[in-house]
N, C-alpha and C positions, 0 to 999 in steps of 0.2 A: 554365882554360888547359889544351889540348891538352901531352901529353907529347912529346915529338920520336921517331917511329919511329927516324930516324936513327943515333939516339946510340948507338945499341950495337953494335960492330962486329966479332963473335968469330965468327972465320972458319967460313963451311959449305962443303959442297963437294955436289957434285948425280953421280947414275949414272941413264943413261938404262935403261929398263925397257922390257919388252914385257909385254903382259896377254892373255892367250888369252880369247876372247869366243869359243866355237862353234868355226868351222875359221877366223877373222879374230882380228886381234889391233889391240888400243890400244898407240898409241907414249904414254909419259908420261916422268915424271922423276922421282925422289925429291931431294930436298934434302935435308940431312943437316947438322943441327949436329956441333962438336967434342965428344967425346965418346958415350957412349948416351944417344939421346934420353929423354926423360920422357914423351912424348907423340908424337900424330901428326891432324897437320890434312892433310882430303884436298880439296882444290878443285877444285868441278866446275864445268865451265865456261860461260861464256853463249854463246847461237847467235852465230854465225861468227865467236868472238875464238879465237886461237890461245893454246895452250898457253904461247908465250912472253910474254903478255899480265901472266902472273902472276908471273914471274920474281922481282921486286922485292919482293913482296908472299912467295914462298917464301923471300929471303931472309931476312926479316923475319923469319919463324916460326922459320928454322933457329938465329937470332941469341938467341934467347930459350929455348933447348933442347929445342924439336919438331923433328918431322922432318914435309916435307910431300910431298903427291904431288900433281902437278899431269899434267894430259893433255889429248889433244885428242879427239872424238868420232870413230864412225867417221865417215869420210869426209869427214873436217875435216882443214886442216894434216898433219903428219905420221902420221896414223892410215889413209892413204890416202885414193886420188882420189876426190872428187866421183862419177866418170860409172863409177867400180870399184863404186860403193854406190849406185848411182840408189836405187835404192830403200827405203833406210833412212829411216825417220820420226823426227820430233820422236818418240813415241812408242818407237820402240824406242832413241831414246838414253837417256830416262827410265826407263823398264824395263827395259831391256838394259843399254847401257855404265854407267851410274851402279851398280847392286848388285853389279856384276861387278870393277868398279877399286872398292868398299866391301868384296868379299869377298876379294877379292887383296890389297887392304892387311892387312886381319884376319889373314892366315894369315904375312904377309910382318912384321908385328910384333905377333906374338904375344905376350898379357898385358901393351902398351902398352894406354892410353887413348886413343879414336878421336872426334876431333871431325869436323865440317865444315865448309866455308863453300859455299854454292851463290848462284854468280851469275847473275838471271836465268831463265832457264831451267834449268841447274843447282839453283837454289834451287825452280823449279817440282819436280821431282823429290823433292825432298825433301821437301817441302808435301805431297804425292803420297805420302811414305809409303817410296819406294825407297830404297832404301841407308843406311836409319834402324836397321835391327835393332841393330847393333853398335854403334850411336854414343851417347856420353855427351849430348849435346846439340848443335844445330847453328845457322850463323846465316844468316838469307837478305840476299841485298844489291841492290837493284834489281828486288828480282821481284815482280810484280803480273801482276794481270788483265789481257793484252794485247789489248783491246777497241780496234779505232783509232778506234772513234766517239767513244771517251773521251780523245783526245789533244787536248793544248791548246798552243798555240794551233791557228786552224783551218789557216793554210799548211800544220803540221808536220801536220798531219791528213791534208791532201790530197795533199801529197809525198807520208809512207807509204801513204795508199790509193793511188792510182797505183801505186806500184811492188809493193806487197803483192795486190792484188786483179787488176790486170790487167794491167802489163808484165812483171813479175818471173816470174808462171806462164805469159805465152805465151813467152818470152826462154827460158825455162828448159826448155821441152818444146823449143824448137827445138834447145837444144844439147847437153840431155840433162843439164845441171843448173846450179843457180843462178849465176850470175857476178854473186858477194855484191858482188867487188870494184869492176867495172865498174860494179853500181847503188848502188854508195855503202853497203851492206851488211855490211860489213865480209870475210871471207871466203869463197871460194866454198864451196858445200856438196849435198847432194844434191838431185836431184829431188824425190826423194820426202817427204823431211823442209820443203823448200820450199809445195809444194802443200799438203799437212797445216798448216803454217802460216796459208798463204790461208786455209784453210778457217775456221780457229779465230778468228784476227784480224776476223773479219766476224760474232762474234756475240757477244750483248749481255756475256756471260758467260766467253766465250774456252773453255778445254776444260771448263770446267763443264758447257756448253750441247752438250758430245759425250756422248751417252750409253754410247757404245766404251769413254770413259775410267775409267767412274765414279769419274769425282773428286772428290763430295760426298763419299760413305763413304769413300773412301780417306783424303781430309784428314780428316775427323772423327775417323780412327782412330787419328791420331800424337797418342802420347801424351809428347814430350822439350821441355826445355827451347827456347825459339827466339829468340833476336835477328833482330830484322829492321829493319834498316839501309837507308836511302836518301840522295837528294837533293830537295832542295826544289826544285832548277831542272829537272829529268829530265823530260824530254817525254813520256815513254813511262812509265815511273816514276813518277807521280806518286805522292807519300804519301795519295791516296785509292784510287788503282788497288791501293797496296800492300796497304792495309788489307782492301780487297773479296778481294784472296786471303788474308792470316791471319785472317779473319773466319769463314775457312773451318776452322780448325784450333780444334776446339770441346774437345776435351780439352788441348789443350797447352798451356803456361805462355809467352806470348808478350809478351815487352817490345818496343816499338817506339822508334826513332830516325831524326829527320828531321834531318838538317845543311843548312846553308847556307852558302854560298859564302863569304859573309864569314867565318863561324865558321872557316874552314879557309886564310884567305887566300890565295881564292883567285881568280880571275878567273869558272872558271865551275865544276862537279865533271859534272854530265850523268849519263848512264845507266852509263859504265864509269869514272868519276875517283876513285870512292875504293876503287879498285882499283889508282889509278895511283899511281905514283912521284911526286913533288913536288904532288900532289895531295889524293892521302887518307892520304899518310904520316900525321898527325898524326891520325889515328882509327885504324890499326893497337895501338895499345899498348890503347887501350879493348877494340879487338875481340879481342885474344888475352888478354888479361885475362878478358875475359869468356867466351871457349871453354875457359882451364882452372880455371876457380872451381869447376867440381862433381867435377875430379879430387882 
């Protein structure tokens, strides 16, 4: 039996932040339980969910006495426009905004314990090795190998290739960047981080098969605890997609978890539900349990 995220209701309150990245800056938010925190979970986020995506889930954290930081990438939601950032990559969100909102928490609570959670492609980062130095251990939640040869069924196959391989990069050169919302995408977001996506989504390996990224050695070299957390229904997620990326992480100590809809009663959980509110509530108490068991 799941415990109820719910049940704990000791008031947090949130201060919005800015983070200097270069001469740009990340809009984010802290959430702040009552009192001095004991800890601090930083969630970074999946392509084109917003910042407010997490809200529910930084409640959660502040209710149990962390503090969290939540934010949006450049050129996502509040971190500025789309066509301001054409040209920022999946890439430089990994390598850029993730060690830089990981270095700016470190300084911003100094001699707390520093966990993570990475959704997605947030968790691709971490896998990757970014924004790990300072962290006690981290947990990934939906992030896998984003091969779309590997999507099941084949309709959900074909939708995302259509719109990943050839409407979404000609749509997106014409207006100078993705309009996530308009293709069912979720957020809009840059050019540049779009095309890099194309690119990656169309081989067998995803940025494995980039040799730019060296992402074999990178993953081989994290050596932290990892929770990696999914859905058994997740189109894109599959817990074999998952595995094919922590299979990649040859030094690290990696416990795996698949949920099922039922187990969470719930109708369906997908790629972002147990990140939701009345959805993966009841895996929150496991998952922060489990981020501060090595503090």
């Amino acid at each position: 039996m799941h415990a109820d995220a719910s049940s704990n209701n000791v008031v947090s309150n949130t201060q919005r932040v800015s983070i200097p990245v270069s001469s740009d800056a990340i809009a984010g938010t802290i959430t702040l339980p009552e009192g001095e925190p004991s800890g601090v979970v930083i969630m970074h986020p999946a392509t084109a969910t917003p910042e407010r995506y997490y809200g529910a889930l930084a409640a959660y954290i502040a209710s149990r006495g962390l503090a969290a930081v939540t934010y949006d990438y450049r050129g996502t939601g509040a971190s500025g426009s789309p066509r301001a950032f054409r040209n920022v990559r999946m890439r430089d969100w990994m390598g850029i905004d993730v060690p830089h909102v990981a270095e700016w928490t470190r300084r911003e609570f100094r001699g707390l314990p520093i966990t993570a959670i990475g959704h997605s492609i947030g968790g691709h980062a971490l896998t990757l090795g970014y924004g790990v130095q300072h962290l006690e251990r981290f947990a990934l939640v939906s992030s896998h190998v984003g091969a779309t040869r590997k999507i099941e069924p084949i309709g959900e196959r074909m939708r995302v290739g259509a719109i990943l391989h050839a409407a979404g990069p000609a749509l997106s050169r014409a207006l100078g960047y993705m309009p996530g919302k308009r293709l069912g995408l979720g957020e809009d977001m840059p050019l540049g981080a779009l095309l890099e996506w194309s690119k990656w989504v169309q081989q067998p390996s995803y940025f494995f098969d980039d040799p730019t990224m060296h992402a074999q050695a990178r993953a081989a070299s994290v050596d932290r605890d990892v929770l990696a957390i999914g859905a058994s229904d997740d189109l894109w997620a599959s817990p074999q997609q998952m595995d094919a990326l922590t299979n990649h992480l040859l030094r690290a100590r990696v416990e795996r978890c698949t949920y099922t809809p039922a187990e969470l009663g719930a109708a369906k959980i997908g790629h972002h539900g147990l990140l939701r509110r009345n959805v993966g509530e009841p895996v929150w108490p496991e998952l922060v349990d489990w981020l501060v068991r090595g503090n």
